[in-house]
C-alpha positions in Angstrom: 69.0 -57.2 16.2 66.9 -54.2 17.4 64.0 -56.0 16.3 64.3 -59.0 17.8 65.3 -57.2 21.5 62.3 -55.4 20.9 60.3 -58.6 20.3 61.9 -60.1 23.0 61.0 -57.7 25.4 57.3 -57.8 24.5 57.1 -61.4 24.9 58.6 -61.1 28.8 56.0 -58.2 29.0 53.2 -60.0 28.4 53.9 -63.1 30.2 54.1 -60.8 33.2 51.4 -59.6 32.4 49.3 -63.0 32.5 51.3 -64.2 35.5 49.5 -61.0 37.6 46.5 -62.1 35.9 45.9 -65.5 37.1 48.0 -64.1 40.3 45.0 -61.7 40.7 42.4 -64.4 39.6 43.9 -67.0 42.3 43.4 -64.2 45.2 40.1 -63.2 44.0 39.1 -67.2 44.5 40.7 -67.5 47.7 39.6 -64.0 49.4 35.7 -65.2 48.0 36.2 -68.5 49.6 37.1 -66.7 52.9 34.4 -64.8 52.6 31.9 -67.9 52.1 33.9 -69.4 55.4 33.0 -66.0 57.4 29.6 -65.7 56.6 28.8 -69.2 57.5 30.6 -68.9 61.3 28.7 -65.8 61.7 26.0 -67.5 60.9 26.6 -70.4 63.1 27.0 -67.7 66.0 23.7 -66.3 65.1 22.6 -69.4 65.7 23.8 -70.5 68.5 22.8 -66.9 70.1 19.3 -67.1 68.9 19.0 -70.5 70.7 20.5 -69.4 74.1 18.5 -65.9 74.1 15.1 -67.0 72.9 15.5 -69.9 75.4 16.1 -67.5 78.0 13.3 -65.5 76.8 15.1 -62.1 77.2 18.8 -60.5 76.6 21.3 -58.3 77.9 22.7 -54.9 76.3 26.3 -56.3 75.7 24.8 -59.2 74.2 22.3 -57.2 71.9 25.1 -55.1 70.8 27.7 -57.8 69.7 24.8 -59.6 68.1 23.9 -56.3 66.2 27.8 -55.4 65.2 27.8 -59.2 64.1 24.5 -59.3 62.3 25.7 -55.6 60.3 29.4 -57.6 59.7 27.1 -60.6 58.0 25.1 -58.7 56.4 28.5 -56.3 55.1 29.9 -59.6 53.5 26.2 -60.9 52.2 24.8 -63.0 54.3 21.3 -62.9 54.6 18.1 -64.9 54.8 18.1 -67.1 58.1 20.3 -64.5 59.3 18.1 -61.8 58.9 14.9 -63.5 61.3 17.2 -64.7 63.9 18.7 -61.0 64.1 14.6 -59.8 63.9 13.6 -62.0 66.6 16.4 -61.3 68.7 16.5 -57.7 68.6 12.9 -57.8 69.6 13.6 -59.6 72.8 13.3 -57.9 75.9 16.4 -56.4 77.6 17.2 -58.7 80.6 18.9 -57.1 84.0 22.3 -57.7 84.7 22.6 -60.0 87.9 24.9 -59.3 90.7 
């Protein structure tokens, strides 16, 4: 009787054990999938940034600095690439005045 509580016991232990695993697993998939999403509309905003700025020829401070804590942010989660030259030729850019 021992036995088979013992044996018992082991079974439930080690489908537990597999349930956390492909627990784990399934919020491993979806966490790198979030990732993938957060990369790419970072991306986008680089993007759209590097069109508006280079257009205009010159950016502010403020704008140079969310652009940088983006870029870093994209980079963190590893994007890179296109990325990387629209951060280089922005960052480049000259600072433009603030107008009143």
């Amino acid at each position: 009787m021992k036995r088979k509580l013992k044996e018992k016991d082991a079974e439930l232990v080690r489908a537990r054990e597999q349930n956390l695993v492909r627990e784990n697993k399934s919020q491993n998939d979806r966490m790198d999938k979030m990732t993938k999403a957060i990369v790419c509309l970072q991306r986008m905003s680089l993007v759209d940034a590097h069109s508006k700025y280079m257009a205009e020829g010159a950016m502010n401070v403020d704008a140079k600095r969310s652009m940088e804590d983006l870029y870093a942010s994209y980079h963190d989660l590893g994007g890179n690439g296109i990325g990387t030259k629209l951060h280089d030729d922005m960052i480049h850019l000259p600072e433009q005045k603030y107008s009143n």
